[in-house]
C-alpha positions in Angstrom: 45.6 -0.7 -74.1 47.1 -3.9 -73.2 50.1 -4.2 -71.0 52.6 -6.6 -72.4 55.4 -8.5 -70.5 57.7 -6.8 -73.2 56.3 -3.6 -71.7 57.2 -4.6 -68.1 60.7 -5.7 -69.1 61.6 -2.7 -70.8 60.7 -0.5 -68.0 62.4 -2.7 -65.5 65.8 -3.1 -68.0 65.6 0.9 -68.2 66.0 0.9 -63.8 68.7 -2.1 -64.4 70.4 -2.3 -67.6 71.5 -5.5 -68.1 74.1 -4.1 -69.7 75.7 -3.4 -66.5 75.6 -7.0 -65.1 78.9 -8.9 -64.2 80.2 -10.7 -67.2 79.5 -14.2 -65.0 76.3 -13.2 -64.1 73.0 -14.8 -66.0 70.2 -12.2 -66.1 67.0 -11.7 -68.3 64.5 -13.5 -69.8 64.2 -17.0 -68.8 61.3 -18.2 -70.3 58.1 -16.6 -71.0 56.6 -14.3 -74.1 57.4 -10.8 -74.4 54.2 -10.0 -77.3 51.7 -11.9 -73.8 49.6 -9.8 -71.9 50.5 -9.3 -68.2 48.1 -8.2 -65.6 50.1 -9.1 -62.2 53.6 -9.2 -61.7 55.2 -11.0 -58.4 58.8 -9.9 -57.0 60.5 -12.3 -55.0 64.4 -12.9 -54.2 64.9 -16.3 -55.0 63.2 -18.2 -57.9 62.4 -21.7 -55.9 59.3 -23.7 -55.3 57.9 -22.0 -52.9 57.7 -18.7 -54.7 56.6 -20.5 -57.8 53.7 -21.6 -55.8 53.2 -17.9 -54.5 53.3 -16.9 -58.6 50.5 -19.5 -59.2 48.4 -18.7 -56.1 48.2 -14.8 -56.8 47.7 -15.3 -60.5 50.7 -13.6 -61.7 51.6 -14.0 -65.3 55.4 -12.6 -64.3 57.7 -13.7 -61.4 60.8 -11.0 -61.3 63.6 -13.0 -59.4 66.9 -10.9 -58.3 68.7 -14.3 -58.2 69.4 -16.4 -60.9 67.6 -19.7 -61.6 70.4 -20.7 -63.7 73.7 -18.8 -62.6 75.6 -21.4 -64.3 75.0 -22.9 -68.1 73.1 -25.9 -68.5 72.2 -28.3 -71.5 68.7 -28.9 -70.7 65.7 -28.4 -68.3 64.2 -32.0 -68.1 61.1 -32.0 -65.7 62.8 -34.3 -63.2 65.1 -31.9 -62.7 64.6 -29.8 -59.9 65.4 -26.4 -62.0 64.2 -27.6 -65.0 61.0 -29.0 -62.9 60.3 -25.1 -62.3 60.3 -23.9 -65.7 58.1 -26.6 -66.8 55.8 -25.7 -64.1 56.3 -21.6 -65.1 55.6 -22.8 -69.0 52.6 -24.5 -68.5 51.1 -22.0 -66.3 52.1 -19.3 -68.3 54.3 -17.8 -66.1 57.5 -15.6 -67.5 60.4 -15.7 -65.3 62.9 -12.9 -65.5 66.0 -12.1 -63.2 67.6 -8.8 -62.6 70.5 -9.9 -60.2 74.3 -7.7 -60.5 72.6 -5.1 -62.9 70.5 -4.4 -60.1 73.3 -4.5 -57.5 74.7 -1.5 -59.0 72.0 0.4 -60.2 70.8 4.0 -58.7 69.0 3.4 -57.0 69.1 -0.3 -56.7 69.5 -3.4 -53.9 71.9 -1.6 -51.5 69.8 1.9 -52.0 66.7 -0.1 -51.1 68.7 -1.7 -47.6 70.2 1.7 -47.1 66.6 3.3 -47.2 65.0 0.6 -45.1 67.7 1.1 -42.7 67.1 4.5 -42.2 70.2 5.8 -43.7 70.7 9.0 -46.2 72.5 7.9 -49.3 76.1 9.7 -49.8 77.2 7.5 -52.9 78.4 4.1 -53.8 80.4 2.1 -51.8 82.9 1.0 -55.1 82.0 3.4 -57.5 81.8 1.5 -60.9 83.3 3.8 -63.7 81.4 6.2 -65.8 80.8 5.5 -69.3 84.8 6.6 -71.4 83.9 9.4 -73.4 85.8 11.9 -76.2 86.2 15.1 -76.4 86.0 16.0 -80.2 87.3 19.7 -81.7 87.1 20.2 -85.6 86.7 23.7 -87.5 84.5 23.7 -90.4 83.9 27.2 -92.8 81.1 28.8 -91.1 78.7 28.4 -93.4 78.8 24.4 -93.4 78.9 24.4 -89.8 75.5 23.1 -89.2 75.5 20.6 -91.8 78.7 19.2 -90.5 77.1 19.3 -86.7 74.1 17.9 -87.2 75.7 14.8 -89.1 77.7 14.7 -85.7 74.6 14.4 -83.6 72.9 12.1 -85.9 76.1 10.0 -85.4 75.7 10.5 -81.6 78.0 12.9 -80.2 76.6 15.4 -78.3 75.0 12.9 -76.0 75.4 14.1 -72.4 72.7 12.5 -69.8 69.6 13.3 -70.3 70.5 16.1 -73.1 71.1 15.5 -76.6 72.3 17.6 -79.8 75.3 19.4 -77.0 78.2 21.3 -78.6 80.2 24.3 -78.1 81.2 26.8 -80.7 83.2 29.7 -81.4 84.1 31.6 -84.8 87.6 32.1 -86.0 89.8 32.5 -88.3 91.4 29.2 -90.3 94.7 29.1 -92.6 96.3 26.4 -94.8 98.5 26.2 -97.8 97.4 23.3 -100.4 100.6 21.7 -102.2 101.0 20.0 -105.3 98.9 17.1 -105.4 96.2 18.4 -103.7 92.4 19.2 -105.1 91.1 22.1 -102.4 87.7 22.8 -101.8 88.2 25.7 -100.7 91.5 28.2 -102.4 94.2 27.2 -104.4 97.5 25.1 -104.8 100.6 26.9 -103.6 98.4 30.1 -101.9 97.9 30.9 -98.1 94.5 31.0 -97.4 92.6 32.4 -94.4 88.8 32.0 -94.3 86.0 32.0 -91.5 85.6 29.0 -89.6 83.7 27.5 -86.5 85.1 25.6 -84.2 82.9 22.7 -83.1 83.7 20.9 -80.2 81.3 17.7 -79.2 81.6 14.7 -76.3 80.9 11.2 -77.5 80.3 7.6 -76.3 83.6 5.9 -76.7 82.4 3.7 -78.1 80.7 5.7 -81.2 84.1 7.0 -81.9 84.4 5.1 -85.6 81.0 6.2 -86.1 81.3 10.1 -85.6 84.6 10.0 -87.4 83.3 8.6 -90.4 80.4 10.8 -90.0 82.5 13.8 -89.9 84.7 13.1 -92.4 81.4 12.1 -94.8 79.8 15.6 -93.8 83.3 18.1 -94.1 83.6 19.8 -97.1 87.4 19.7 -97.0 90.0 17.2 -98.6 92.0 16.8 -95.6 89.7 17.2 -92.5 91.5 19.0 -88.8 90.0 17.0 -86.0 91.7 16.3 -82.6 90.3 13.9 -81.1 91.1 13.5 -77.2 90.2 11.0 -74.5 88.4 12.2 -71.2 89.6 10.7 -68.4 88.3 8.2 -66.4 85.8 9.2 -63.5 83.5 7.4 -61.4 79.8 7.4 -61.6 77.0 7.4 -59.4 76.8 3.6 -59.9 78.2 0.5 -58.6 78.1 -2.0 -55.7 77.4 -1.0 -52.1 76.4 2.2 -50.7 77.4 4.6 -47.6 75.1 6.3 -45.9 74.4 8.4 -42.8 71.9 8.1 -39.9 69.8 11.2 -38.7 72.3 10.5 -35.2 75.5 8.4 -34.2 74.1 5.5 -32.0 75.9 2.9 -29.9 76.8 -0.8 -32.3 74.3 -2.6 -30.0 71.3 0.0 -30.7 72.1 0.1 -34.5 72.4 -4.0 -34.4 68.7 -4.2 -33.0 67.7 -1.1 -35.5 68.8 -3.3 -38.3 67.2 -6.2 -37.1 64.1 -4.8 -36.6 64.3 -3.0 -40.0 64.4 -6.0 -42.5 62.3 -9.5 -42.1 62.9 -12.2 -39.6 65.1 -15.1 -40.3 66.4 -17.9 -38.0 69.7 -16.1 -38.2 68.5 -13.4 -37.0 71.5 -10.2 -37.3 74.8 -10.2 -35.6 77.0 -7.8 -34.9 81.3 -7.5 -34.0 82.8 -4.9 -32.6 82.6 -3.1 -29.5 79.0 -2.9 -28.6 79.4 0.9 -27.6 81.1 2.3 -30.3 79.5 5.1 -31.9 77.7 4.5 -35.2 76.6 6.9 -37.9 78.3 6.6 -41.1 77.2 3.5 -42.8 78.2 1.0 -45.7 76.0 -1.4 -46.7 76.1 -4.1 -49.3 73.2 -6.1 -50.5 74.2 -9.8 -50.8 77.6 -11.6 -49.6 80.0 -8.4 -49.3 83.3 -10.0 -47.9 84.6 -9.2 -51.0 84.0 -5.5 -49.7 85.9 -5.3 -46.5 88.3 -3.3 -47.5 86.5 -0.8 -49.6 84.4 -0.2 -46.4 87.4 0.4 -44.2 88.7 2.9 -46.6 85.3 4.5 -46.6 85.8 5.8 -43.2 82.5 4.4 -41.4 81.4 3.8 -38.4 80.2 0.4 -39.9 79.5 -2.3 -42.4 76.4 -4.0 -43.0 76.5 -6.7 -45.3 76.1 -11.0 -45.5 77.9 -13.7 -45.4 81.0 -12.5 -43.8 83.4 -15.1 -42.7 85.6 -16.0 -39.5 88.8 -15.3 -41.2 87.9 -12.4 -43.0 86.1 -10.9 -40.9 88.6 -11.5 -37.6 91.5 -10.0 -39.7 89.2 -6.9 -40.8 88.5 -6.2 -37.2 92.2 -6.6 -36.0 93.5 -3.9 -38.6 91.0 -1.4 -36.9 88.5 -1.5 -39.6 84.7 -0.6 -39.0 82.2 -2.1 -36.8 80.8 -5.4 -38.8 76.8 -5.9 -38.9 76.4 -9.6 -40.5 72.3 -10.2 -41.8 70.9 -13.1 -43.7 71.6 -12.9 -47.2 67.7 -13.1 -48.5 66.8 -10.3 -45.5 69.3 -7.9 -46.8 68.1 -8.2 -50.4 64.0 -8.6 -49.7 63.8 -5.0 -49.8 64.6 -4.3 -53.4 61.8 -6.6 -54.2 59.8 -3.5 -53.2 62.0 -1.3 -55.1 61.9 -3.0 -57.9 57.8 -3.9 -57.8 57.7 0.4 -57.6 59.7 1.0 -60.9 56.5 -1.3 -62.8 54.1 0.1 -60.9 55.4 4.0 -61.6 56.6 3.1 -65.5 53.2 1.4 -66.3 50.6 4.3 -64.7 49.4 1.1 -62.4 48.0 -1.3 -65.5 50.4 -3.9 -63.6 49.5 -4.8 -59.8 53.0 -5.3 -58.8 52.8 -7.6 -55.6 55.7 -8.4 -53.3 56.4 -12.2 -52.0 56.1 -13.0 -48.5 57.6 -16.1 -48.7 60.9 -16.6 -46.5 63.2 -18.0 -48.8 66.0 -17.9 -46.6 67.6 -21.5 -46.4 68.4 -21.7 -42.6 65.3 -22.0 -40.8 66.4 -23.3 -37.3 68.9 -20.9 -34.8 69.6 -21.9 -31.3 71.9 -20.1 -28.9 73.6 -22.3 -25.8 71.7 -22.1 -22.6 74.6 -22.5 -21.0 77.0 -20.6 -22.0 79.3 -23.2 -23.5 82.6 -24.1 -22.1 86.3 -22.8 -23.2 
């Protein structure tokens, strides 16, 4: 059976839904043709020429990118355009081009799992726990013997949709009582009377978002004129999803140790890793953050860690971060701290699609800086 790149997508959209991305973010198709067969797939962080060469080279009919070839909108892709210049090149090779960049920030597991794991670090939970999805709590009572009608219109409607289970409800048997007045036409009784008759008691969770849906089912499905609901939000909780992620090492280690442990753990750059802090403070409890994590300073230091390991941090920030007594800081090149998703992410094709897809990881440094120098001197103050 032949594996199409609509195949590879949907197993790579089920791991990052893009769903979940930032509402700035640009993620998904780019160009390419979901019905076309794909044979080889290449993972790469950044979508520039050199990986596009690395995509022709191997023969892959799919490059997965985590960043964006066009973050921001544009109005065309002429060919003398360097962007535009790589999707012409993609087209004409046949080449699809897909990005999975915040959805797969906070996925589970997702960029930070895959630096947490490479780092040697036991996952605890997110760093900012992104919030789980608002549900309802719906109770209605229904005469017993319409009970399943009613519930399964309910479920059909999707309540009852709780992780991986479906078709969940609770239900007891009781005893209901109304009065009908003038005016109204009973299903059940008469005008003027008190009635008592069996009835279950159905209670179902729901999607917020299906709430007009289930209503209207329920209301299509009761056998009553005036149909008893209550209808009650659940409050909000976090999941386990979102940016960052703490973690714990097998033993507490001094900063310097851990510095040259997360150095050695991801690929070399001309950056190289640096650390701030006192070079013999203990280290075991970790947050990491694929990607530039300034932004994150503060979550960290009310994470309680030992440190943070992240990109991009800056003098300001990360000066001011350090004088309030927050946690050791651990600064890595922003394509080495996200490289090892790409082999996260090639694992999801390879284990969704039994292996029809070779899944291949770039080994192209895409990492812009490519000259460091320290002072042989010293320097002067």
């Amino acid at each position: 059976m032949t594996t199409t790149l609509g195949d590879v997508l949907g197993a790579l959209e089920a791991a990052y839904p893009p769903a979940t991305a930032e509402s700035w973010d640009a993620v998904g198709l780019v160009c390419g043709d979901r019905a076309e067969p794909v044979t080889r797939a290449l993972f790469c962080v950044d979508p520039v020429e050199s990986t596009v060469d690395e995509a022709l080279e191997v023969g892959a009919q799919l490059l997965v990118a985590h960043h964006p070839l066009m973050l921001r909108g544009v109005t065309g892709v002429p060919a003398d355009d360097p962007k535009g210049a790589l999707v012409h090149r993609l087209i004409r090779a046949g080449v699809a081009l897909y990005t999975a960049h915040t959805n797969a920030d906070a996925a589970n597991p997702g960029v930070s799992d895959a630096l947490a794991h490479a780092l040697g670090l036991t996952v605890t939970g997110p760093l900012t726990a992104a919030p789980a999805r608002p549900l309802d709590a719906l109770t209605t009572y229904v005469p017993v013997d319409r009970a399943e009608r009613v519930l399964d219109a309910l479920h059909a409607a999707g309540a009852g949709a709780v992780g991986d289970y479906r078709d969940a409800a609770w239900t007891v048997e009781g005893t209901g009582r109304f009065r009908p007045l003038t005016g109204a036409d009973p299903a059940v009784g008469a005008v003027g009377r008190l009635e008592r008759l069996p009835e279950t008691r159905l209670d179902v969770v729901l999607d917020r978002r299906r709430r007009a849906d289930v209503v209207r089912a329920l209301r299509a499905a009761h056998p009553y004129e005036e149909v008893a609901f209550t209808l009650t939000e659940v409050a909000e909780l976090p999941s386990d999803t979102g940016i960052g992620r703490v973690g714990e090492l097998p033993a507490a280690e001094p900063l310097g140790a851990f510095a040259r442990r997360v150095a050695d753990a991801l690929p070399a750059t001309a950056w190289g890793v640096r650390a701030a802090g006192d070079p013999d403070r203990p280290i075991r409890r970790v947050a990491v953050c694929g990607g530039a994590g300034d932004s994150y300073l503060s979550a960290a230091a009310r994470a309680g860690v030992d440190a943070y390991v992240t990109s991009d941090l800056r003098h300001h920030p990360a000066g001011e971060h350090l004088a309030a007594g927050g946690p050791a800081l651990v600064d890595v090149a922003h394509w080495a701290g996200e490289w090892p998703w790409c082999g996260q992410a090639a694992g999801v094709v390879r284990t969704a699609l039994g292996g029809t897809v070779e899944a291949l990881v770039s080994t192209r440094r895409t990492d812009p800086w490519t000259v460091g120098a320290t002072s042989r001197t010293g320097g002067s103050l």
